[in-house]
DRENDO-1510 file (C-alpha; in Angstrom, 1 decimal, always signed):
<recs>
REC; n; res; u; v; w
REC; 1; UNK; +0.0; +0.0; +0.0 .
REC; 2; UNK; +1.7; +3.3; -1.3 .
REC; 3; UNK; +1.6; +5.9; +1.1 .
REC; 4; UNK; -0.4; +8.9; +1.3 .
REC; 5; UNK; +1.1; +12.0; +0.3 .
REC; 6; UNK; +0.2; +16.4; +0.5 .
REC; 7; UNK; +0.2; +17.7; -3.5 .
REC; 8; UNK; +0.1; +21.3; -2.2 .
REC; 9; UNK; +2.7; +23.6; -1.6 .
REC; 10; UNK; +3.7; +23.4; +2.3 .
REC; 11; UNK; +5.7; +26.1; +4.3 .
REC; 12; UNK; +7.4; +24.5; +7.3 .
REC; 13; UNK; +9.4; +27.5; +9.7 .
REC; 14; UNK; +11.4; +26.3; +12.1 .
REC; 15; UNK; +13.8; +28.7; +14.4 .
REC; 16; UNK; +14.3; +25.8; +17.0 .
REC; 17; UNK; +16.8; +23.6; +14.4 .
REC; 18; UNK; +19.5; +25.6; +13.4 .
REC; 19; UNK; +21.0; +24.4; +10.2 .
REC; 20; UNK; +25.0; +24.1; +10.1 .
REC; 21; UNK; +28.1; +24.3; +7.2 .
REC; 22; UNK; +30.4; +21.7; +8.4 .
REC; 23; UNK; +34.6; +22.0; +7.1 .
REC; 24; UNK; +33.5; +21.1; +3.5 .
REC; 25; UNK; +30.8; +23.6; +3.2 .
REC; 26; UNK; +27.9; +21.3; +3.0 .
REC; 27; UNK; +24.5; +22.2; +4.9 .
REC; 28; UNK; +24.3; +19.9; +7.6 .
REC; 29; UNK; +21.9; +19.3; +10.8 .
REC; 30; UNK; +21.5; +17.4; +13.8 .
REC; 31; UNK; +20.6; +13.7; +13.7 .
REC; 32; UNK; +17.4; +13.9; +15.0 .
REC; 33; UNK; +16.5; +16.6; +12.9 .
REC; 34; UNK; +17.3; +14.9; +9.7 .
REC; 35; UNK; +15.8; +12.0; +10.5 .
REC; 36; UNK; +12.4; +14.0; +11.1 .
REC; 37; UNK; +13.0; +16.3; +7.8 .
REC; 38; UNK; +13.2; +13.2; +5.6 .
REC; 39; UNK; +9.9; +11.9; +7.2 .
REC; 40; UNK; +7.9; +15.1; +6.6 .
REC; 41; UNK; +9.4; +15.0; +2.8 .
REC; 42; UNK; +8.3; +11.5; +2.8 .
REC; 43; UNK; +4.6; +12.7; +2.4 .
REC; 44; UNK; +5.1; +15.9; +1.4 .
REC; 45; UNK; +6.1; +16.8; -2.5 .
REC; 46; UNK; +6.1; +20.2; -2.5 .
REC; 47; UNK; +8.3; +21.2; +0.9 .
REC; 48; UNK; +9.6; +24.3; +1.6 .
REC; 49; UNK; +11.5; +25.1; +4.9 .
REC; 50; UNK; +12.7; +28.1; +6.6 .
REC; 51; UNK; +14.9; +27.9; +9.2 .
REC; 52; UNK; +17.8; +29.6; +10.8 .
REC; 53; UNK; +22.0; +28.9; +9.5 .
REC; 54; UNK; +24.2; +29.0; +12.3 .
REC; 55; UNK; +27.7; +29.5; +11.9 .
REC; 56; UNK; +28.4; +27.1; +14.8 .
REC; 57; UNK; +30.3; +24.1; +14.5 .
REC; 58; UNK; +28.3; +21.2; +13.5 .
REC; 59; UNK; +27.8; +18.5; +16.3 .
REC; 60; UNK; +29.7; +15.1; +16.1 .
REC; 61; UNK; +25.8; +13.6; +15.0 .
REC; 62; UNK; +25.8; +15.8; +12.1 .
REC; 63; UNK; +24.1; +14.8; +9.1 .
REC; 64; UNK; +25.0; +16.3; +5.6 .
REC; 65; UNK; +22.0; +17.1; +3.7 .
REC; 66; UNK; +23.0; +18.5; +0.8 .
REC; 67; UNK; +22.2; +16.3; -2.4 .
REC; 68; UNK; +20.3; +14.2; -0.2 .
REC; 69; UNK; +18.2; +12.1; -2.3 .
REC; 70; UNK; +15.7; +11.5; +0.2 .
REC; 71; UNK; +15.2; +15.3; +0.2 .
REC; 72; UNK; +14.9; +16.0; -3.3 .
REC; 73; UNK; +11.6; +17.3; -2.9 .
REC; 74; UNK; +12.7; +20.2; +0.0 .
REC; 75; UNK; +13.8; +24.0; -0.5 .
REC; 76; UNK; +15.5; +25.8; +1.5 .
REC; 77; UNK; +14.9; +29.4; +2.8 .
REC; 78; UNK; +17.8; +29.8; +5.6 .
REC; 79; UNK; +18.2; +33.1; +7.1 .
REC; 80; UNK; +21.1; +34.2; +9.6 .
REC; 81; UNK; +20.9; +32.7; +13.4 .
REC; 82; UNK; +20.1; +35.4; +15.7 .
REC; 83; UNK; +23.2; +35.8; +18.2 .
REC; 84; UNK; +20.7; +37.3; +20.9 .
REC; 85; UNK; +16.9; +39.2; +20.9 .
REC; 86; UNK; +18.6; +42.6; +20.1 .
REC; 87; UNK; +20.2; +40.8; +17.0 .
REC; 88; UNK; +16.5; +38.8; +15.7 .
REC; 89; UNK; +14.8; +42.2; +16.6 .
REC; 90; UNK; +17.4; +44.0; +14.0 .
REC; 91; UNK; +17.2; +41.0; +11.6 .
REC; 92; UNK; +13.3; +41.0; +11.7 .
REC; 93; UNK; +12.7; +42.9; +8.4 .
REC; 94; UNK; +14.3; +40.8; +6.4 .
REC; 95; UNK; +13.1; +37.8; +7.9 .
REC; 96; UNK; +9.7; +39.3; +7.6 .
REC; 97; UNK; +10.2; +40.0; +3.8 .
REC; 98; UNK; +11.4; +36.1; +3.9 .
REC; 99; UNK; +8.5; +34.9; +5.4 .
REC; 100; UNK; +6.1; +37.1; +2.9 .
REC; 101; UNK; +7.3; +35.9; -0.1 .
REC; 102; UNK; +7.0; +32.3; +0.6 .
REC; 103; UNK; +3.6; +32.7; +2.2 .
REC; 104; UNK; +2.5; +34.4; -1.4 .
REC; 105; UNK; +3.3; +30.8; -2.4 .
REC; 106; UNK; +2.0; +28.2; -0.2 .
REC; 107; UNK; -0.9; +26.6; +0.9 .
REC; 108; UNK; -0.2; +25.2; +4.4 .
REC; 109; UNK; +1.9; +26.9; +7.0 .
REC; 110; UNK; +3.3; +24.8; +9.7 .
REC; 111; UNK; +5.2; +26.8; +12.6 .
REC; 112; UNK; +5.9; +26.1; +16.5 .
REC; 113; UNK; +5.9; +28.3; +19.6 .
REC; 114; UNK; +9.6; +26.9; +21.0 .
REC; 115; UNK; +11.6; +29.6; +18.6 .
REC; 116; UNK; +14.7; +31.4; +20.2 .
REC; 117; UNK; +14.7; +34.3; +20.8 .
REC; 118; UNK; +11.4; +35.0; +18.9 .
REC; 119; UNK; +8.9; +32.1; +18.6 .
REC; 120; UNK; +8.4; +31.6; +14.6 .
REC; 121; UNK; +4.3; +31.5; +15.7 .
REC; 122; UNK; +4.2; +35.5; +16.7 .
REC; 123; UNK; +5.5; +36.9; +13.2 .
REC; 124; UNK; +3.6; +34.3; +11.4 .
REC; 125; UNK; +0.1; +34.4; +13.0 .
REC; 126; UNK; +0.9; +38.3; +12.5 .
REC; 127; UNK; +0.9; +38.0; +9.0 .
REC; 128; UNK; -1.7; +35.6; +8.8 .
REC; 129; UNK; -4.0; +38.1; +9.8 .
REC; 130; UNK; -3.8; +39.9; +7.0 .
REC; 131; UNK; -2.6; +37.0; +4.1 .
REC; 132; UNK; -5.2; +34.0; +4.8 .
REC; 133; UNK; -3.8; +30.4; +4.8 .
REC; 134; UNK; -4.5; +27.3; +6.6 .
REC; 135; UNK; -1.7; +27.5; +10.0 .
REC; 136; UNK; -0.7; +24.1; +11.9 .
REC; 137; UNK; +0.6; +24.4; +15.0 .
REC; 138; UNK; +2.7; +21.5; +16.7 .
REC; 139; UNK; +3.8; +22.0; +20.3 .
REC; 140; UNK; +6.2; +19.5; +21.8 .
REC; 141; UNK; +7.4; +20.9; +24.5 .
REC; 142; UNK; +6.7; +24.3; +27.0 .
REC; 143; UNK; +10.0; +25.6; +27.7 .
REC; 144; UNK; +9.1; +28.7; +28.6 .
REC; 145; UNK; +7.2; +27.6; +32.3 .
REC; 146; UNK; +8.8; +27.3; +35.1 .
REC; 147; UNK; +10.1; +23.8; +36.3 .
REC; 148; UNK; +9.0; +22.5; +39.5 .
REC; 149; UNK; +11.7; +23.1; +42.2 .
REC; 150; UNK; +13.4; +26.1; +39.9 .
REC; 151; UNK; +12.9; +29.7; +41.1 .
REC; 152; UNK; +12.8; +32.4; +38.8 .
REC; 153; UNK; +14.0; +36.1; +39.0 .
REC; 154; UNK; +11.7; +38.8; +38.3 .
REC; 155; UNK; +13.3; +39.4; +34.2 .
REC; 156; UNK; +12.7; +35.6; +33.5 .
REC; 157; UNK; +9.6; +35.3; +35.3 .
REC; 158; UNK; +8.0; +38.2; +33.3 .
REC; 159; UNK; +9.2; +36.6; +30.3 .
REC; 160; UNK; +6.9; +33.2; +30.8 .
REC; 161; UNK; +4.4; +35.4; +31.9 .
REC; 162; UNK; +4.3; +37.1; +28.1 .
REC; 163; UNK; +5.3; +34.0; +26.6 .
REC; 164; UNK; +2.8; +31.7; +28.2 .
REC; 165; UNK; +0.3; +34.8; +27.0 .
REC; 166; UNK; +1.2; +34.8; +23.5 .
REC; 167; UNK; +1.9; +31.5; +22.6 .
REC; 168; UNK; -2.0; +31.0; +24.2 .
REC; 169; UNK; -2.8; +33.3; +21.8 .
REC; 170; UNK; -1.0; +31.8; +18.5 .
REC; 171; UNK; -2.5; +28.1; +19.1 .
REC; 172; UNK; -5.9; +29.3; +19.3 .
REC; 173; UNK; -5.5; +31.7; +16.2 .
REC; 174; UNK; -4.1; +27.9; +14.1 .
REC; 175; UNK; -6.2; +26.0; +12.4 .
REC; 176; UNK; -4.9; +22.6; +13.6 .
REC; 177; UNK; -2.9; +22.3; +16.7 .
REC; 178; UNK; -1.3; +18.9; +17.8 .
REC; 179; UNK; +0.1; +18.5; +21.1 .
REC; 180; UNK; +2.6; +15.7; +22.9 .
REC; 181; UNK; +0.7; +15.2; +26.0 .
REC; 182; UNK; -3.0; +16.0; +27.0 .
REC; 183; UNK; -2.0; +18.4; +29.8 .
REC; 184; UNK; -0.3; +21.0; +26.9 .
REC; 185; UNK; -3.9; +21.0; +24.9 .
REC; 186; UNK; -5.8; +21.6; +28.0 .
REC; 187; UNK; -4.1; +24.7; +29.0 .
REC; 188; UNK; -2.9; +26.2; +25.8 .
REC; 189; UNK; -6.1; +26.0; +23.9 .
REC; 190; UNK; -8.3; +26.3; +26.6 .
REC; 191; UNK; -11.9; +26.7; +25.3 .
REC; 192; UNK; -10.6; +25.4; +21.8 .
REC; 193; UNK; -10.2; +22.0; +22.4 .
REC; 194; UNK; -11.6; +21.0; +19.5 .
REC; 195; UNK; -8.8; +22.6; +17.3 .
REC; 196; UNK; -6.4; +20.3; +18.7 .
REC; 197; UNK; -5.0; +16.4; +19.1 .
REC; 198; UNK; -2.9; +14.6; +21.4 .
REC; 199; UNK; +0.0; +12.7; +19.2 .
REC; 200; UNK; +3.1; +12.2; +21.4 .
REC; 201; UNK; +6.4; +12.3; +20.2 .
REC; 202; UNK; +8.4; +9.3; +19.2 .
REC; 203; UNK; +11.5; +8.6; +16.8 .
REC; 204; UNK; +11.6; +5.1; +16.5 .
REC; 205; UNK; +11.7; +2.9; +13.5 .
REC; 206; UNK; +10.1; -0.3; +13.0 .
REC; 207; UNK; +13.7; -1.9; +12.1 .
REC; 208; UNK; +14.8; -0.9; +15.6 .
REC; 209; UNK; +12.0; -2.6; +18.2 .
REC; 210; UNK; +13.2; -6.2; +19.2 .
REC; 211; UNK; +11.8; -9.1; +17.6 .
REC; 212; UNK; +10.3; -11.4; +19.5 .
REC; 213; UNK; +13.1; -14.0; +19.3 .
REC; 214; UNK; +15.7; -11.1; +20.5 .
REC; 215; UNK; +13.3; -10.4; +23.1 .
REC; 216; UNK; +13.0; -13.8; +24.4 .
REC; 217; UNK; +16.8; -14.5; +24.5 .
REC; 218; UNK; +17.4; -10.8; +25.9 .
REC; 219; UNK; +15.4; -11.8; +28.8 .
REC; 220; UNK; +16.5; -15.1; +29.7 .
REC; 221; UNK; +19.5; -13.4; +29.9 .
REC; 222; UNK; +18.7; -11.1; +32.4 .
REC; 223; UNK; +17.2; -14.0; +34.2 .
REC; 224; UNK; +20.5; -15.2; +34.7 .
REC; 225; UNK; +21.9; -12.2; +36.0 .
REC; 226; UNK; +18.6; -11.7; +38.4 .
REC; 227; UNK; +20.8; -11.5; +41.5 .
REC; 228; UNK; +23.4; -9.0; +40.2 .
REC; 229; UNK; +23.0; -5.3; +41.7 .
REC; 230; UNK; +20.1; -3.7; +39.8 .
REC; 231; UNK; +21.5; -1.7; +36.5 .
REC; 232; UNK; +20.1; +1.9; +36.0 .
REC; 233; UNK; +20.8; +4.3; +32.7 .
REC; 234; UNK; +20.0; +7.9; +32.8 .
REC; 235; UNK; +19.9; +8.9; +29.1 .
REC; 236; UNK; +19.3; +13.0; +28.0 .
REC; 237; UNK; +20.3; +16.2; +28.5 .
REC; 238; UNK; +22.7; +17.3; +31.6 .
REC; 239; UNK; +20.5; +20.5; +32.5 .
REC; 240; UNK; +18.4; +21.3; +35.9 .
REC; 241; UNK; +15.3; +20.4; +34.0 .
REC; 242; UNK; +16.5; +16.7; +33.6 .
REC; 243; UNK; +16.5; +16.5; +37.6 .
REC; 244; UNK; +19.9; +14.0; +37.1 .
REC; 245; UNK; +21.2; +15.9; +40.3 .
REC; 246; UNK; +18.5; +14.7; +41.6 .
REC; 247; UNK; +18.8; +11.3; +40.7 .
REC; 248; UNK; +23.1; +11.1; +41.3 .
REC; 249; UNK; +22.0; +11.7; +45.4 .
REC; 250; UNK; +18.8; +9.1; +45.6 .
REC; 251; UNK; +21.5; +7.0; +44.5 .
REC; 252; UNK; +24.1; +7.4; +46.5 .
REC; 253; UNK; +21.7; +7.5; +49.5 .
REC; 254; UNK; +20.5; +4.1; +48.5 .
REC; 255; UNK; +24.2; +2.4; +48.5 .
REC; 256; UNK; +25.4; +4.2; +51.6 .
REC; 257; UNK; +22.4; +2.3; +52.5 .
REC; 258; UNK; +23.6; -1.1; +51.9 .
REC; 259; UNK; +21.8; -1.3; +48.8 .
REC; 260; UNK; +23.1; -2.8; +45.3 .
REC; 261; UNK; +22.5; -0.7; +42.3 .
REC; 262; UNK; +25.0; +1.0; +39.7 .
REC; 263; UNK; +24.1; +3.9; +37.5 .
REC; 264; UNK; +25.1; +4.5; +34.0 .
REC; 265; UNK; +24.6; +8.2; +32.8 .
REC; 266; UNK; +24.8; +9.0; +29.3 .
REC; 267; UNK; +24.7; +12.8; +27.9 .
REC; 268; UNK; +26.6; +16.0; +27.6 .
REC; 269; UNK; +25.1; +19.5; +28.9 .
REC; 270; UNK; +25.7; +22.3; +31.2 .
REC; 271; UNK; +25.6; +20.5; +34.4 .
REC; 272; UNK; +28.5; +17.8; +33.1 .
REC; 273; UNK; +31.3; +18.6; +35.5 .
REC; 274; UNK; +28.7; +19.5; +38.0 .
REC; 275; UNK; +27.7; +15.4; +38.0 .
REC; 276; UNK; +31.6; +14.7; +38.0 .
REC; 277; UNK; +32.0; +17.1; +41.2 .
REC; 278; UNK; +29.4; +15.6; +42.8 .
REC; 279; UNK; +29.9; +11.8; +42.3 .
REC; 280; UNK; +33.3; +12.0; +43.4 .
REC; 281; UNK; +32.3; +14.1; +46.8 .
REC; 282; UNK; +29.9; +11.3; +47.3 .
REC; 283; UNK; +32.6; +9.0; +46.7 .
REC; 284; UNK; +30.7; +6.7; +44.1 .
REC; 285; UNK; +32.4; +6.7; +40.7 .
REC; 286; UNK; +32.9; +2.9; +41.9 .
REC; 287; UNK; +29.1; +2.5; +41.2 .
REC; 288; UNK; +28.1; +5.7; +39.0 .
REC; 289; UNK; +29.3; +6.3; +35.7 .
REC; 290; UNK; +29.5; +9.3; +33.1 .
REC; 291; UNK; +29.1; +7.6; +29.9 .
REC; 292; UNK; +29.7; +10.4; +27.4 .
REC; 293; UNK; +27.2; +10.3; +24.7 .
REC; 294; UNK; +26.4; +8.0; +22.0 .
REC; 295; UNK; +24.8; +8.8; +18.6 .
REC; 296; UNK; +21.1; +7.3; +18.2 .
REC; 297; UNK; +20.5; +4.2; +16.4 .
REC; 298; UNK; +21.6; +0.9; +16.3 .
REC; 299; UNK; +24.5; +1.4; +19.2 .
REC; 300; UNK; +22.6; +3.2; +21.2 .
REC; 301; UNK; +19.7; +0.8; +21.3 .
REC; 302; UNK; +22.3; -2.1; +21.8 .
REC; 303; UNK; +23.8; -0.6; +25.2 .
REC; 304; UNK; +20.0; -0.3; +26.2 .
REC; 305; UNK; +19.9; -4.6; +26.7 .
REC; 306; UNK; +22.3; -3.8; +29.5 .
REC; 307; UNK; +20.4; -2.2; +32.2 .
REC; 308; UNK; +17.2; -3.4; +34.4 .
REC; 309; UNK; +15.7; +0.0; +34.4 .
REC; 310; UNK; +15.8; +3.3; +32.7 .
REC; 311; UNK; +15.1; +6.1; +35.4 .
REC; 312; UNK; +13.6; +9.9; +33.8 .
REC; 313; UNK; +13.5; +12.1; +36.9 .
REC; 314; UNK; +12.6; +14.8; +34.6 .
REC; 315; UNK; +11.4; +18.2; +36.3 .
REC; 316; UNK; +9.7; +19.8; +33.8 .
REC; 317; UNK; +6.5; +19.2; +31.8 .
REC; 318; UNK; +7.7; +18.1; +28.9 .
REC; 319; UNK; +7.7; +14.4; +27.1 .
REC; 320; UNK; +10.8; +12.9; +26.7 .
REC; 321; UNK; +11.0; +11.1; +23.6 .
REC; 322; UNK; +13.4; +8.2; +25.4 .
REC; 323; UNK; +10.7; +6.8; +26.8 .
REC; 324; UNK; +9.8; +4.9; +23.6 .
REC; 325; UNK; +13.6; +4.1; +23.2 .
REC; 326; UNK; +13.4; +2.2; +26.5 .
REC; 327; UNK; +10.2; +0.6; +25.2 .
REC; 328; UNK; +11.4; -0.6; +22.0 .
REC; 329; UNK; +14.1; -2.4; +24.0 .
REC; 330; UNK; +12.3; -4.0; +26.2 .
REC; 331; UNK; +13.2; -1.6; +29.7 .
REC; 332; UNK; +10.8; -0.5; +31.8 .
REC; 333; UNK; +10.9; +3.0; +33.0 .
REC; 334; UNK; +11.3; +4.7; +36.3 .
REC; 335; UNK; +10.0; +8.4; +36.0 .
REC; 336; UNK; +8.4; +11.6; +37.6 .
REC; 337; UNK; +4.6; +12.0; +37.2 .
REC; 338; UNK; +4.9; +15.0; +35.0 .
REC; 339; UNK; +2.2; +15.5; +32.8 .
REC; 340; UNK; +4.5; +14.6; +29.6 .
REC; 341; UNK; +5.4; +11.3; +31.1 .
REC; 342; UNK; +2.1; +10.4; +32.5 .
REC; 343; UNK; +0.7; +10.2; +28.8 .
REC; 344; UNK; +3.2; +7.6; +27.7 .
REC; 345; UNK; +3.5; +5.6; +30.6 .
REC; 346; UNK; +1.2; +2.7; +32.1 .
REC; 347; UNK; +1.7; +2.5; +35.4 .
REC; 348; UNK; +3.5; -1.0; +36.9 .
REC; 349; UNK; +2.5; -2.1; +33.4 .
REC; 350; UNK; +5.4; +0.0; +31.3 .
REC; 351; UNK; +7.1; +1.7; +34.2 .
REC; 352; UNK; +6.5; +2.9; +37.3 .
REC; 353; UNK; +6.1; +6.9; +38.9 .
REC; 354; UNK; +7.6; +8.7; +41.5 .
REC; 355; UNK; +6.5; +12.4; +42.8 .
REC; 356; UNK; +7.8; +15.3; +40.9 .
REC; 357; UNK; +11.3; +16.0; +42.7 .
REC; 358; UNK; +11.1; +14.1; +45.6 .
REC; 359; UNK; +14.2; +12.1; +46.8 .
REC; 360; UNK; +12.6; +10.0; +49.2 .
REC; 361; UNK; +9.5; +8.6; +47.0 .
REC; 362; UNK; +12.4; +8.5; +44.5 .
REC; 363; UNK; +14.2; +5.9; +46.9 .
REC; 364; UNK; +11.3; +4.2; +48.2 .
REC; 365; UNK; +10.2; +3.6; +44.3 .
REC; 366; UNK; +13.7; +2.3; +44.0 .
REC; 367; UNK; +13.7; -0.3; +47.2 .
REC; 368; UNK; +10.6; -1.8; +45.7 .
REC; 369; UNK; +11.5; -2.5; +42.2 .
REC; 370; UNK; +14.3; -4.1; +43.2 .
REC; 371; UNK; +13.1; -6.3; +45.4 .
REC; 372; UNK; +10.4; -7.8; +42.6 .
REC; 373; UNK; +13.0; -8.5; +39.7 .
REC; 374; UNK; +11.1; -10.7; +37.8 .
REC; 375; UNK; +7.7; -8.2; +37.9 .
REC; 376; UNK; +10.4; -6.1; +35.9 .
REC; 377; UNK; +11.6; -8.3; +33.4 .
REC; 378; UNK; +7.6; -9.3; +32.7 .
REC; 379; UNK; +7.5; -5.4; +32.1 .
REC; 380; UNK; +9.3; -5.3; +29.3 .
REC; 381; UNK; +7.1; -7.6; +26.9 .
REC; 382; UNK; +4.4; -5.1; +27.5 .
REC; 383; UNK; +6.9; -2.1; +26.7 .
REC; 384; UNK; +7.8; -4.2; +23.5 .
REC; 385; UNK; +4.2; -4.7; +22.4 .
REC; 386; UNK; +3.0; -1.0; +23.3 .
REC; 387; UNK; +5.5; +0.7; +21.3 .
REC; 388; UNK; +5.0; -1.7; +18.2 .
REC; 389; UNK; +2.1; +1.2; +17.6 .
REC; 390; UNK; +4.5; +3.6; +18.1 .
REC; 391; UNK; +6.5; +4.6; +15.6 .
REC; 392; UNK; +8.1; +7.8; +14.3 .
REC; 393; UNK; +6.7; +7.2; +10.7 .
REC; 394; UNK; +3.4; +6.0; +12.5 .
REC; 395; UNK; +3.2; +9.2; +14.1 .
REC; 396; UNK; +3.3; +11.1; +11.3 .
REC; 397; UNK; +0.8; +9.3; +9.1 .
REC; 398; UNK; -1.8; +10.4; +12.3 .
REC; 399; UNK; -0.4; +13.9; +11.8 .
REC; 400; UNK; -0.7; +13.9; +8.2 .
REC; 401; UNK; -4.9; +12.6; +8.5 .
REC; 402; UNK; -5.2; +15.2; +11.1 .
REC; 403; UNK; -3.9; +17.7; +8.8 .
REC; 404; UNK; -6.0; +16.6; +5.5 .
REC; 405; UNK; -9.4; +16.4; +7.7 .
REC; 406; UNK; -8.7; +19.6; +9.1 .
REC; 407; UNK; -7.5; +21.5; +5.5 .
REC; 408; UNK; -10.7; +19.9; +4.0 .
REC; 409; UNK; -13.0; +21.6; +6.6 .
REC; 410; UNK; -10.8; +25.0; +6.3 .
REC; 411; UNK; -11.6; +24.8; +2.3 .
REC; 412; UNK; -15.1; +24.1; +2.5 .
REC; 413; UNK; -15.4; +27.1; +5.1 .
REC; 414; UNK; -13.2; +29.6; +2.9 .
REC; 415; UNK; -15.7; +28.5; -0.3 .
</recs>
């Protein structure tokens, strides 16, 4: 069955991805990223995309795009990074003039609200009042609001004041809004709710959940090893809003306790040598390990068959896409009951919850799981079978539907 694919021409504007020139001079972009262009031209023939070039230098995960066959069908509109809000504010004419002209020629205009320093939404829906065209909205994640635990001064608490304000107003100006967890819909759309769908964000492929064959010999391995110490992985950003500070002291609480665990963290942010600092005053770089980072795919799943649990001890709202990593590889999850993670997660039937920020339900979550091994390894058959329906290309065939039901009803109205 061929899949279905948007004819019309479709504007996608995206200041959250910069684009990069690596030492060769080809356009490159994060992994991630180009792994969730090529989907979008997968289904969509006539693609263009403006986005921001940075002159930064690329990451290690950097994929060349240029001359990408699988992009054939994508232009590119690329307009300087801003360097600050003073800088976007001075290089808002011409991205202004930018964003005119290829409005003039498109039918569908997708944007966000997570743009630095200026949300791509404002200076589109301000243009759509005056040049009519079918707007989609996706929101993935609410950085702007405040994470639990994190105080504010006055300057940043103003700005998710106005944020929160205006990005209200953006999604309930779109014609189509789609949102990663229920809790985002509810409050941004408010009394619009029928302008907007739950989808929640995943990236992986088919190819990459275990077969059943791998799954059955993965966990009669772990059998095996049932009486080891329990073997954690931490896997995302190292930033506050991540709570792996957090997570580094339940641990180290638990084996000065007596208790046999190890935990494996993998990532790179601001907060690295701040982990480093603070395993080694704890004394526990015997049983807690920085990893480094790994690039996504095939290696990184493979490390995943080593650990008993994956713990998220995220502060903010937001829905880590990891979660359906874990799940493809069979791993339950330990996590906070954030709204994000509460839409993905089936409680002692996928994972299991702890209170937002709290150490000791942290521990006490802990205790229990590993005194009922096997309930853990049963776990991951479920996570295996759950995520089967949860794909990256999956989730954006229900984006795409959304989008044609939605454009029909828009056409019918404009008629």
């Amino acid at each position: 069955m061929s899949q279905p694919k948007l004819t019309i021409p479709y504007l996608l504007v995206l200041f959250s991805v910069p684009y990069m020139r690596n030492a060769e001079n080809q356009l490159c972009v994060s992994l991630a990223w180009a792994k969730d262009l090529i989907e979008h031209a997968n289904y969509i023939e006539r693609l263009t995309l403006v986005s921001y070039l940075s002159d930064e230098i690329p990451p290690p995960d950097a994929v060349v795009i240029e001359n990408n066959p699988a992009l054939k069908n994508v232009r590119f509109e690329l307009l300087p990074k801003p360097k600050n809000t003073l800088h976007a504010l001075l290089l808002l004419p011409k991205t202004i003039k930018t964003l005119l002209k290829e409005i003039d020629h498109t039918v569908i205009v997708h944007s966000a609200v997570a743009g630095w320093p200026i949300p791509e939404a404002w200076i589109i829906c301000s243009i759509l009042v005056f040049k009519k065209r079918f707007h989609f909205i996706n929101v993935e994640s609410a950085f702007w609001r405040v994470p639990k635990g994190q105080v504010l001064g006055l300057k940043k608490k103003i700005k998710s004041i106005v944020w929160e304000y205006l990005n209200r107003l953006c999604i309930q100006s779109a014609d189509l809004s789609t949102f990663t967890q229920e809790e985002y819909k509810k409050t941004l759309l408010t009394h619009h709710q029928n302008k907007g769908f739950v989808i929640p964000a995943t990236w992986i492929d088919a190819e990459n959940i275990l077969h059943e064959a791998d799954l059955i010999k993965l966990n009669q391995h772990k059998k095996n090893q049932i009486t080891d110490p329990i073997k954690l992985v931490f896997a995302g950003r190292l930033v506050i809003e991540k709570g792996i500070l957090l997570l580094i002291n339940a641990v180290s609480e638990l084996i000065d306790a007596g208790h046999r665990l190890a935990l494996d963290i993998y990532g790179d942010g601001s907060l690295l040598q701040e982990c480093l600092d603070l395993i080694e005053q704890k004394q526990k770089q015997e049983f807690i390990h920085m990893c480094g980072t790994v690039k996504y795919g095939p290696d990184f799943f493979k490390l995943l068959h080593g650990y008993d649990l994956m713990v998220i001890p995220s502060l903010s709202d937001e829905q880590p896409r990891n979660v359906f990593d874990a799940f493809s590889q069979a791993l339950p999850v330990l996590c906070a009951d954030t709204a994000g993670l509460m839409q993905c997660v089936e409680n002692q039937k996928t994972g299991y919850f702890f209170k937002i920020g709290d150490i000791t339900h942290l521990k006490s979550q802990l205790i229990a799981i590993m005194s009922d091994r096997q309930t853990l390894l049963n776990m991951g058959v479920q996570c295996v079978d759950y995520v089967n329906n949860m794909t990256h290309t999956q989730m954006h065939m229900k984006r795409l539907k959304l989008i044609q039901q939605a454009l029909d009803t828009y056409t019918n109205k404009a008629k």
